[in-house]
Residue frames as qw, qx, qy, qz and C-alpha x, y, z in Angstrom:
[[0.311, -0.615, -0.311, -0.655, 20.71, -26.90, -38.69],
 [0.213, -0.047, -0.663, 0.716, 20.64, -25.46, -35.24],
 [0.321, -0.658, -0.379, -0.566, 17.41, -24.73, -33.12],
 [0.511, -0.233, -0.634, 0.532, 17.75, -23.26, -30.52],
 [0.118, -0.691, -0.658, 0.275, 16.77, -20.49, -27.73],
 [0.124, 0.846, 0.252, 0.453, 16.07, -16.90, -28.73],
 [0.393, -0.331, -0.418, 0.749, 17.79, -14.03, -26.86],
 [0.144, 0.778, 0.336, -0.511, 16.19, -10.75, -25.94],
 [0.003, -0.697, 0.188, 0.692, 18.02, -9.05, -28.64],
 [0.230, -0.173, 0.829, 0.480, 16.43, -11.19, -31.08],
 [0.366, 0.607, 0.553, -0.438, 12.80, -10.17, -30.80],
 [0.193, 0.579, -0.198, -0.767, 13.14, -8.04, -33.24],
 [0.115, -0.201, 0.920, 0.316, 14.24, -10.75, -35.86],
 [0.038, 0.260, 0.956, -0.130, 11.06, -12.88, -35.03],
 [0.096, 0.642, 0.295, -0.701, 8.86, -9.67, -35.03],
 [0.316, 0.490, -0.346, -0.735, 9.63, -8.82, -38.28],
 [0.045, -0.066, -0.985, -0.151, 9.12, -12.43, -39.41],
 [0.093, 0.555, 0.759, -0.326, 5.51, -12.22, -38.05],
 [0.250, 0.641, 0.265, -0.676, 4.85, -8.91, -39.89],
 [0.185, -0.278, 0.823, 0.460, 6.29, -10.66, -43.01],
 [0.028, -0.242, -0.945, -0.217, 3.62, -12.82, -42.94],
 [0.258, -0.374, -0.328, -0.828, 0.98, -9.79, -42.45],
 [0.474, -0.534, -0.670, 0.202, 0.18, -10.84, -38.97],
 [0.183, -0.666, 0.023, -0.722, 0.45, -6.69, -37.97],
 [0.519, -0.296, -0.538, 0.595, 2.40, -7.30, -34.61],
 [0.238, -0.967, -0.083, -0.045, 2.65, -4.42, -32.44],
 [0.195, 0.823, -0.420, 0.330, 5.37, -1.91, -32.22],
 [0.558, -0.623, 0.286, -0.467, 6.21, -3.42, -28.82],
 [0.966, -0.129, -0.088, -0.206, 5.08, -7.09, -28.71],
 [0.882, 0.070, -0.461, 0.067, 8.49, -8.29, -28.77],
 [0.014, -0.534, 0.382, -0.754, 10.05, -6.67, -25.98],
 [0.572, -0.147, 0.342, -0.731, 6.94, -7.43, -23.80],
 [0.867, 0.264, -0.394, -0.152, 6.43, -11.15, -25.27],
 [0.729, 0.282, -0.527, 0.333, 9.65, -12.29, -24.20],
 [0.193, -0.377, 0.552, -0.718, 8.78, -11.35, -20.31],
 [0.789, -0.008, -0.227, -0.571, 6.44, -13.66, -20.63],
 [0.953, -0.093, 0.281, 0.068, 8.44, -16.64, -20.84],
 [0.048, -0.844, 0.434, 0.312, 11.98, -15.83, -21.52],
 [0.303, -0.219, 0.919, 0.122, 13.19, -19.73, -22.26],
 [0.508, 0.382, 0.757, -0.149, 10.04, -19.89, -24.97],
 [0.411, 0.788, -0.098, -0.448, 11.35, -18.33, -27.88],
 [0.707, -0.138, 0.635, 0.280, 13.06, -20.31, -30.58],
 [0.297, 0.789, -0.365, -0.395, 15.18, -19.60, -33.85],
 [0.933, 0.244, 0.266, 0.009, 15.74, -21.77, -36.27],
 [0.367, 0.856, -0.291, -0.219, 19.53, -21.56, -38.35],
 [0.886, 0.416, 0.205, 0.005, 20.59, -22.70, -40.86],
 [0.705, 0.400, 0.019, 0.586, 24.48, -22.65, -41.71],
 [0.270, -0.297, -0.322, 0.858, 24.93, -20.01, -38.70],
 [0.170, -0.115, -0.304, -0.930, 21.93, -17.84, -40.52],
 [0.318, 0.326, 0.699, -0.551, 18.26, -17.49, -38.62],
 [0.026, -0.105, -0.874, -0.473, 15.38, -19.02, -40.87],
 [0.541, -0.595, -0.482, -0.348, 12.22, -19.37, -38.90],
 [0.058, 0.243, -0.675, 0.694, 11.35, -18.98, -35.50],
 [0.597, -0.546, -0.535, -0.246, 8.09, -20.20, -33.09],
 [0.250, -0.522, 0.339, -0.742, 7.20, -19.29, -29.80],
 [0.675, -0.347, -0.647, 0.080, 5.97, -21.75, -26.66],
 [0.073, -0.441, 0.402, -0.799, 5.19, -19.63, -23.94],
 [0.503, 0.021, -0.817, 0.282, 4.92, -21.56, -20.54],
 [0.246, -0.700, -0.043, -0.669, 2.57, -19.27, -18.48],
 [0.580, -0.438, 0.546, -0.417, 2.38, -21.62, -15.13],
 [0.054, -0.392, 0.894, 0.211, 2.84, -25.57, -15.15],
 [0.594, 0.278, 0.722, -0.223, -0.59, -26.41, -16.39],
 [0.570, 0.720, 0.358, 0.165, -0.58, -23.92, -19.64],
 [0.313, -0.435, 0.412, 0.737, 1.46, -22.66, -22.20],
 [0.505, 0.791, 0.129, -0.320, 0.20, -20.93, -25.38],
 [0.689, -0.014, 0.408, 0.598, 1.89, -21.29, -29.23],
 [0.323, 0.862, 0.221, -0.322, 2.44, -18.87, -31.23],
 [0.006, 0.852, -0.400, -0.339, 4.93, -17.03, -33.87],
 [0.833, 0.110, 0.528, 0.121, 5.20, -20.07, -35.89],
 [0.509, 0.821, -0.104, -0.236, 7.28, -18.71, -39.53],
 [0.758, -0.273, 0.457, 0.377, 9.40, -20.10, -41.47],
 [0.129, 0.651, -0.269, -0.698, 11.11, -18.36, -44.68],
 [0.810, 0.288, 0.319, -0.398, 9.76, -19.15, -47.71],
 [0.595, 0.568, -0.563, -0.078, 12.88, -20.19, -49.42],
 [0.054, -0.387, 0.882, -0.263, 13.59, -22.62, -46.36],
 [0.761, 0.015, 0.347, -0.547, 10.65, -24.25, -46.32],
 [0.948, 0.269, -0.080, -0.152, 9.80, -28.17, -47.23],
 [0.466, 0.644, -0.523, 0.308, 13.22, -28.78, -45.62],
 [0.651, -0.174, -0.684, 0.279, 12.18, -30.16, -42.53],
 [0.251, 0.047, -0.555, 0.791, 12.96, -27.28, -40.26],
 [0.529, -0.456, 0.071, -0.712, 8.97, -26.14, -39.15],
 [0.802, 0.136, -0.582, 0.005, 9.27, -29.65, -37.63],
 [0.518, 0.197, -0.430, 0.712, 12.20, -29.11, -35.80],
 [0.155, -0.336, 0.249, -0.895, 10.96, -25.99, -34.38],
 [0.777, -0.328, -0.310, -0.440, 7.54, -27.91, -33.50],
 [0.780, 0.039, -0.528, 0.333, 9.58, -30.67, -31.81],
 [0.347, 0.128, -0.407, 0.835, 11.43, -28.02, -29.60],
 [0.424, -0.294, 0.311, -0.798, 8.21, -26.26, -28.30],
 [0.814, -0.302, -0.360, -0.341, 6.29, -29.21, -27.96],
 [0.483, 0.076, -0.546, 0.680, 9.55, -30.26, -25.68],
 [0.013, -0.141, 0.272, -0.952, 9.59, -26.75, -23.81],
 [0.686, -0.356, -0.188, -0.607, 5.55, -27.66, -22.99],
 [0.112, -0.293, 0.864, -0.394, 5.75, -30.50, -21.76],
 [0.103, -0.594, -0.798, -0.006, 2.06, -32.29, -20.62],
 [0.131, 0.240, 0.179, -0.945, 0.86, -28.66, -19.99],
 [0.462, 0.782, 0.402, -0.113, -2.73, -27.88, -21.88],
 [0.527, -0.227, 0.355, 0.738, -1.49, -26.33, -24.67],
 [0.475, 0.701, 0.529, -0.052, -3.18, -23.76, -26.89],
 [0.147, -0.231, 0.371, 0.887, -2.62, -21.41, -30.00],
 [0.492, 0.673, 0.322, -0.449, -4.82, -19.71, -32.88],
 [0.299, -0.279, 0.556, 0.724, -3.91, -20.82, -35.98],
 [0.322, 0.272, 0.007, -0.907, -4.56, -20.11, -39.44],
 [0.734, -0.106, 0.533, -0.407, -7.05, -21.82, -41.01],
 [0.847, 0.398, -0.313, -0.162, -5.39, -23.79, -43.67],
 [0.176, 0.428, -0.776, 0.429, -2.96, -25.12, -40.79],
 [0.651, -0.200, -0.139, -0.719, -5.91, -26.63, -39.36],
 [0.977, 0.094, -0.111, -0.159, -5.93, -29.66, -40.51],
 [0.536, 0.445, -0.516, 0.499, -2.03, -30.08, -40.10],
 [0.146, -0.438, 0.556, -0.691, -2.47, -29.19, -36.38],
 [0.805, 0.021, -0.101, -0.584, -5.16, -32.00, -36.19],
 [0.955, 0.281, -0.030, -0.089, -3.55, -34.69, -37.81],
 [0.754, 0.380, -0.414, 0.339, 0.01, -34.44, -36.90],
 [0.032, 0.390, -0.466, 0.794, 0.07, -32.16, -33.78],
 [0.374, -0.476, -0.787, 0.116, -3.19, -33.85, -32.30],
 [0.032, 0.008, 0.219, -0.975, -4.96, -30.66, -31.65],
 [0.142, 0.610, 0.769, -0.128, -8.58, -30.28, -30.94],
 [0.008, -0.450, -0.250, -0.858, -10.68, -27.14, -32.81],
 [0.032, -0.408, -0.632, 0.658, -12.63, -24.91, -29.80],
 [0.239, 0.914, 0.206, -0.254, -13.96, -21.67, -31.92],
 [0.459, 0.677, 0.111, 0.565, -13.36, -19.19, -34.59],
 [0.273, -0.691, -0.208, 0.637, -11.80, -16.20, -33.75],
 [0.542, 0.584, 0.475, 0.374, -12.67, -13.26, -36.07],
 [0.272, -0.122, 0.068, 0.952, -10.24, -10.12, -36.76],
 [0.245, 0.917, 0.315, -0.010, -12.60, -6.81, -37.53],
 [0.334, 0.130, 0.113, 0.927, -11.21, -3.42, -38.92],
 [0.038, -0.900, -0.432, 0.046, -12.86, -0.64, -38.35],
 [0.348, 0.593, -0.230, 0.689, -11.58, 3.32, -38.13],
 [0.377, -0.123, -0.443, 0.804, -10.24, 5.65, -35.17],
 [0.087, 0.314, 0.199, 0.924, -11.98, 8.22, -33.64],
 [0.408, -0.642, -0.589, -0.271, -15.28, 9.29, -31.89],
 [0.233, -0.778, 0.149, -0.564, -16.17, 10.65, -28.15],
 [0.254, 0.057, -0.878, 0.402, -14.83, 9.54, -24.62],
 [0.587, -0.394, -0.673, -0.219, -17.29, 8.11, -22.85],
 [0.518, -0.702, 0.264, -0.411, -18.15, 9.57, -18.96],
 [0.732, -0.506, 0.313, -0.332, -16.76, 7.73, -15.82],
 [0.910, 0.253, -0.272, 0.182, -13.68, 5.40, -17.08],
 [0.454, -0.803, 0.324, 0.208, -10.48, 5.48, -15.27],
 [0.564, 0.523, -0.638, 0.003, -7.02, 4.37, -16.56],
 [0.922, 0.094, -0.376, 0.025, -6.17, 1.06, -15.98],
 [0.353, 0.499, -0.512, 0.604, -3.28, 1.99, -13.89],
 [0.277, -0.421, 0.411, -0.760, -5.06, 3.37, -11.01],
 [0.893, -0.084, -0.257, -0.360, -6.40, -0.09, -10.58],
 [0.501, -0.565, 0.653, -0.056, -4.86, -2.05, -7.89],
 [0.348, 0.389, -0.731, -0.440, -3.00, -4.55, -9.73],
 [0.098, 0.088, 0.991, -0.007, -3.91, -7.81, -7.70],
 [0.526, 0.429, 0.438, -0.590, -7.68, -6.68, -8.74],
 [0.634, 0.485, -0.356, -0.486, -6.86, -6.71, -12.31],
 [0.001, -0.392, 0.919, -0.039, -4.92, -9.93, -11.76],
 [0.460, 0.065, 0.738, -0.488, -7.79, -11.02, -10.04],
 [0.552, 0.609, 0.083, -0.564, -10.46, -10.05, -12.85],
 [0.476, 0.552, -0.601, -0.328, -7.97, -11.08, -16.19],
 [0.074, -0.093, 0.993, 0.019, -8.02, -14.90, -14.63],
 [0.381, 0.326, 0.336, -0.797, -11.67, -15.08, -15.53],
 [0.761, 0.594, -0.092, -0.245, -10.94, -14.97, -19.23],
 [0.470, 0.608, -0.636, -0.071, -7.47, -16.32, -19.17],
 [0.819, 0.172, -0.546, 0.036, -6.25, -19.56, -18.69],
 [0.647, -0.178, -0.322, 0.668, -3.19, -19.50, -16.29],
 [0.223, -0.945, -0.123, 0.206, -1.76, -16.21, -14.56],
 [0.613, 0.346, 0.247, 0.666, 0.51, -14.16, -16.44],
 [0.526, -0.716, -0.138, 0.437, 1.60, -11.44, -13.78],
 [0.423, -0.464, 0.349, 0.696, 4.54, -10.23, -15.90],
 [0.287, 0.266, 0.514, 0.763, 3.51, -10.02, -19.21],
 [0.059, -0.828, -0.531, -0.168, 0.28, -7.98, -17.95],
 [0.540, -0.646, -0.004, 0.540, 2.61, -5.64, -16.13],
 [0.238, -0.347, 0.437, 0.795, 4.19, -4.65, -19.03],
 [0.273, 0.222, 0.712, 0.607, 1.53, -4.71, -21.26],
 [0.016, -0.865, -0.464, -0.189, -0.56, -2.24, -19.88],
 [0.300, -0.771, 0.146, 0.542, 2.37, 0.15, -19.46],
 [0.762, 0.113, 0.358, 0.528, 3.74, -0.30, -22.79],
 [0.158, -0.341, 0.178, 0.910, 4.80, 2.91, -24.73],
 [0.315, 0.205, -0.289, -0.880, 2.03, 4.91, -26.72],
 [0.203, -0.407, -0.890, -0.032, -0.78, 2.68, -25.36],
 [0.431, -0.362, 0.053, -0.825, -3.91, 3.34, -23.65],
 [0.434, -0.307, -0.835, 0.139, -5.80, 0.93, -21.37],
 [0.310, -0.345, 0.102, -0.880, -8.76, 1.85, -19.46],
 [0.120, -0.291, -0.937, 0.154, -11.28, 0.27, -17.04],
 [0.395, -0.528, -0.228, -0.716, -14.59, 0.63, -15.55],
 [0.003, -0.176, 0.695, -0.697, -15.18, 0.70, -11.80],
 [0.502, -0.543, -0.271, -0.617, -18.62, 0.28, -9.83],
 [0.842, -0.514, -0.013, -0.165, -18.49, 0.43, -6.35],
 [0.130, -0.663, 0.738, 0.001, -14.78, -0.22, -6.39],
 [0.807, 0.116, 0.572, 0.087, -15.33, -3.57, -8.39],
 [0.038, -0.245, 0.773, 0.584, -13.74, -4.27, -12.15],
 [0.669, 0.280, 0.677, -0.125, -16.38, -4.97, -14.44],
 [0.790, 0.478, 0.240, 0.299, -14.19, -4.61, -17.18],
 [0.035, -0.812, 0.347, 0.468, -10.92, -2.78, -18.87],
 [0.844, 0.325, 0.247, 0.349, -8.89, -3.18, -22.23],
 [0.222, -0.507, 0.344, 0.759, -5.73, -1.75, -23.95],
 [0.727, 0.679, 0.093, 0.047, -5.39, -0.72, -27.26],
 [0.605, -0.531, 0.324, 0.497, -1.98, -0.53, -28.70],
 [0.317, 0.716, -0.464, -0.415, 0.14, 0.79, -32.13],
 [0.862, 0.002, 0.484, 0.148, 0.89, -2.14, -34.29],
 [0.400, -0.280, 0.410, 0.771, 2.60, -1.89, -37.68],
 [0.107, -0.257, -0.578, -0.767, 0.18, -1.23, -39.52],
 [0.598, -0.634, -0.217, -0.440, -3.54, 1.04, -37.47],
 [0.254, -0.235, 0.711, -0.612, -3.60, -0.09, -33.46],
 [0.547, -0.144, -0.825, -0.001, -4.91, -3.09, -32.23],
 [0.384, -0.553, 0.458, -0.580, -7.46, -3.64, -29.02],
 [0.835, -0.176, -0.512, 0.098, -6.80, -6.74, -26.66],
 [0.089, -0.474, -0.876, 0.020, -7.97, -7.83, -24.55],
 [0.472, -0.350, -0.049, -0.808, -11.16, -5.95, -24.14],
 [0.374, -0.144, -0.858, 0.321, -13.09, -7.81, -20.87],
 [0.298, -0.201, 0.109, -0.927, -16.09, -6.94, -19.80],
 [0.213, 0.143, 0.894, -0.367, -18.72, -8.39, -17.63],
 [0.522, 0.648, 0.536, -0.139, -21.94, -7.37, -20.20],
 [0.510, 0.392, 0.352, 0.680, -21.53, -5.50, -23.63],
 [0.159, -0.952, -0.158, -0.207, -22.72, -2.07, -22.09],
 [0.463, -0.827, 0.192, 0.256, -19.43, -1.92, -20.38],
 [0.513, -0.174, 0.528, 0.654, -17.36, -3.28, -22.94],
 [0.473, 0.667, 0.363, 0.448, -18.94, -0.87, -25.51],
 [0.210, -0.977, 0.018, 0.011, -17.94, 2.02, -23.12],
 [0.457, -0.568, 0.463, 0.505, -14.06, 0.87, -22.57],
 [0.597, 0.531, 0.427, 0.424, -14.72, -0.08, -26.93],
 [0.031, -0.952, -0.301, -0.043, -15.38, 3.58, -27.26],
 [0.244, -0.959, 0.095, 0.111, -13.03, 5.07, -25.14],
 [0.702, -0.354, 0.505, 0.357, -10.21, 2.96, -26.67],
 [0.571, 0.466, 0.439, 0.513, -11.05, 3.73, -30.32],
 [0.179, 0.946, 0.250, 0.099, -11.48, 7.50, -29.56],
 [0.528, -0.734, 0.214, 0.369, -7.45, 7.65, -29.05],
 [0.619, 0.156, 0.481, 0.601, -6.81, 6.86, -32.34],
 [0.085, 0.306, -0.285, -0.905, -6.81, 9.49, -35.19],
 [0.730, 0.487, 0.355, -0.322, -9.95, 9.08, -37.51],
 [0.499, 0.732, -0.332, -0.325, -9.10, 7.34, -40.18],
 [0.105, 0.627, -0.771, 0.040, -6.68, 5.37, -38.84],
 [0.624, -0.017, -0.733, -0.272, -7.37, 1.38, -38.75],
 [0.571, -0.265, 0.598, -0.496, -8.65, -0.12, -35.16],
 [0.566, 0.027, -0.823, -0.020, -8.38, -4.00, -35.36],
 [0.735, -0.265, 0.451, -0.432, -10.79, -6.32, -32.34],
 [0.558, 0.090, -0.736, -0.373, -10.45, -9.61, -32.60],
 [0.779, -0.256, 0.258, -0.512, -13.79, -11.46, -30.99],
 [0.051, -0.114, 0.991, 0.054, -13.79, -14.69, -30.35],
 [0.359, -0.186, -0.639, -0.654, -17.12, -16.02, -32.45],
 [0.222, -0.407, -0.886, -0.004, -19.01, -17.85, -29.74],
 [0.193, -0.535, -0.494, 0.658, -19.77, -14.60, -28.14],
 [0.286, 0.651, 0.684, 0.160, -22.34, -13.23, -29.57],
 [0.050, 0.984, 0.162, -0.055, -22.43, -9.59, -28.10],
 [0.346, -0.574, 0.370, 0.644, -18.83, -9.13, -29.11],
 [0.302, 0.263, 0.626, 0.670, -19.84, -9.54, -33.05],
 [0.095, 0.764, 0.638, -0.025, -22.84, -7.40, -32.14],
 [0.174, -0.911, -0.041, 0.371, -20.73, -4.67, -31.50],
 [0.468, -0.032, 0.592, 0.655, -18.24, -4.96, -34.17],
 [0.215, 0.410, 0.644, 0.609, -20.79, -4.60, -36.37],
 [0.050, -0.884, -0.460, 0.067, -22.77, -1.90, -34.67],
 [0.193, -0.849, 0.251, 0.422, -19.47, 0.35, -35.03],
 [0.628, 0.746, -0.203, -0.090, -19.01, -0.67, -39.05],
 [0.382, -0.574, 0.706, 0.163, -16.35, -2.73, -38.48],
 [0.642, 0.375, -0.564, -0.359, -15.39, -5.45, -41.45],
 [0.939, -0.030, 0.339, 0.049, -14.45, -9.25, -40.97],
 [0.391, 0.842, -0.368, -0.048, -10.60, -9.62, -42.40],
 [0.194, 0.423, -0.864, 0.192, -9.08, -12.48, -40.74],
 [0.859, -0.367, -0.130, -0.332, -10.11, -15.39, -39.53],
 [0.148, 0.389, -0.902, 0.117, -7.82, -18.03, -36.91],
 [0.815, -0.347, -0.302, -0.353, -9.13, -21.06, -34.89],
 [0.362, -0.655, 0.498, -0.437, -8.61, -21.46, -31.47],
 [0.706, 0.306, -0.638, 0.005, -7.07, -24.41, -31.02],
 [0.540, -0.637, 0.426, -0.349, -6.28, -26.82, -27.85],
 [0.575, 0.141, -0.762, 0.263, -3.87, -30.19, -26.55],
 [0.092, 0.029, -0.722, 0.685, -5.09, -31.16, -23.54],
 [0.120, -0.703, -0.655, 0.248, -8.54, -30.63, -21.41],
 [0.088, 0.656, 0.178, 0.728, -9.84, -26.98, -22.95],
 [0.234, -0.097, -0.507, 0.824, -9.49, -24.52, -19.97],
 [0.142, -0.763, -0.606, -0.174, -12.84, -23.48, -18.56],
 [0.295, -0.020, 0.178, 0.938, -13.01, -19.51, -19.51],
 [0.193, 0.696, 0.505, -0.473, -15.76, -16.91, -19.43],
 [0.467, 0.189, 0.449, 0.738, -15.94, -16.57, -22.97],
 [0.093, -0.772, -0.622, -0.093, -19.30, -14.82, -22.62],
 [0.229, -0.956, -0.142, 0.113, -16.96, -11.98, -21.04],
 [0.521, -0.223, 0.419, 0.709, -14.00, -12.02, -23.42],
 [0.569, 0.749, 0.293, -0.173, -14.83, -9.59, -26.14],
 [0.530, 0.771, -0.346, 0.068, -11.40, -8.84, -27.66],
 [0.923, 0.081, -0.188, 0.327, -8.48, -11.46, -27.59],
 [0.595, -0.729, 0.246, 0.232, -5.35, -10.20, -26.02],
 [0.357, 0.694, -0.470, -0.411, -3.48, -11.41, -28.81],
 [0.935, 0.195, -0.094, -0.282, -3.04, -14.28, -31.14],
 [0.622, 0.508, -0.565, 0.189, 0.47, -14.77, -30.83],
 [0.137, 0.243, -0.791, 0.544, 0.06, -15.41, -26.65],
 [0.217, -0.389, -0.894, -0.039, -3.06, -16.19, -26.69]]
């Protein structure tokens, strides 16, 4: 059994692995993932033949985020999620270290990985459709070192490249709000395999993030699924869920190694994504 590093032209592989397991990547993700933190992808195989893969993505040299954790279910109970574990925990180092797993991995992440539980984080569904909202721009026209500036706020570390590409990605959208030439808030929404997915949504009160909410769901088709996932402690991000019929359908728990990273949850209303955190 060999574990070793992923190459670009294995995203796919690892991608489909992740929609296997009904995590509803995006069309994209791996492509745009693996800019992230090229040397933080890992394939498990078995007799020359990829099994599982996990992710350890290294953002800067205090944090690094897990994710993409799968192993096939005929390889399993053979040692190799281990293995893979072993090899990102390696590829961390002493970094903080965080991921969202699910919750019957909990306890396993607890008790063998020495992880600490922070919060829930709850997937909605909801549909496509509705009106655009006055006075948004696109995300674009936003000098970047402002968004840069703004997305360290809610995120951990800086993560220059993968934002780059992820608010360009093909058949997205991504929008902010100005005032005064200030950011007080933007999100994408993207195509996933199954509906479109927004993350991050960021917004400095829910009145702005229900306006970029808005204008991000009214790109979809009606009908068509629209996935948020809030992170629980913030209140006005369930408020809105639910004020726009959205369900509860997933649940993960946010999950940390190290000194949690001090984050304006209060102005995170949709994750970015579970597999980078």
């Amino acid at each position: 059994m060999l574990i070793r590093n992923a190459a670009p032209e294995e995203m796919g592989f690892i991608i489909g692995l992740a929609a296997s397991e009904g995590w509803n990547p995006g069309i994209h993700d791996g492509d745009i993932f693996y800019e992230a933190d090229p040397e933080g992808f890992f394939i498990a195989e078995l007799e020359g033949r990829p099994v599982g893969c996990a992710s350890a993505v290294a953002y800067d040299d205090n944090f690094g985020f897990l994710g993409l954790y799968v192993v096939r279910t005929e390889f399993q109970n053979r040692g190799i999620g281990s293995q893979l574990t072993e090899r990102c925990m390696a590829h961390m180092g002493d970094r903080t270290i965080g991921l969202d797993g699910v919750v019957e991995n909990e306890r396993k992440y607890q008790d063998v990985m020495k992880f600490t539980s922070s919060y829930s984080n709850l997937r909605f569904e909801g549909k496509g459709g509705g009106e655009v909202p006055d006075d948004l721009v696109n995300v674009r026209e936003v000098p970047f070192s402002q968004l840069l500036e703004y997305d360290r706020r809610m995120f951990p570390a800086p993560r220059d490249a993968f934002l780059k590409r992820w608010i360009n990605q093909p058949g997205s959208h991504a929008c902010a709000v100005l005032e005064g030439g200030e950011l007080k808030g933007y999100g994408v929404i993207r195509k996933c395999v199954s509906g479109y997915k927004i993350g991050p949504l960021f917004a400095d009160d829910i009145s702005i993030a229900e306006r970029i909410f808005l204008a991000l769901r009214s790109t979809v088709p009606e009908n068509e699924p629209v996935f948020l996932d809030v992170p629980q402690p913030n209140r006005d991000a369930l408020m809105l869920a639910e004020k726009y019929g959205m369900s509860a359908c997933f649940r993960t728990i946010r999950m940390y190694k190290g000194k949690a990273p001090d984050i304006d949850l209060k102005k995170a209303f949709g994750v970015t994504t579970f597999e980078l955190g």
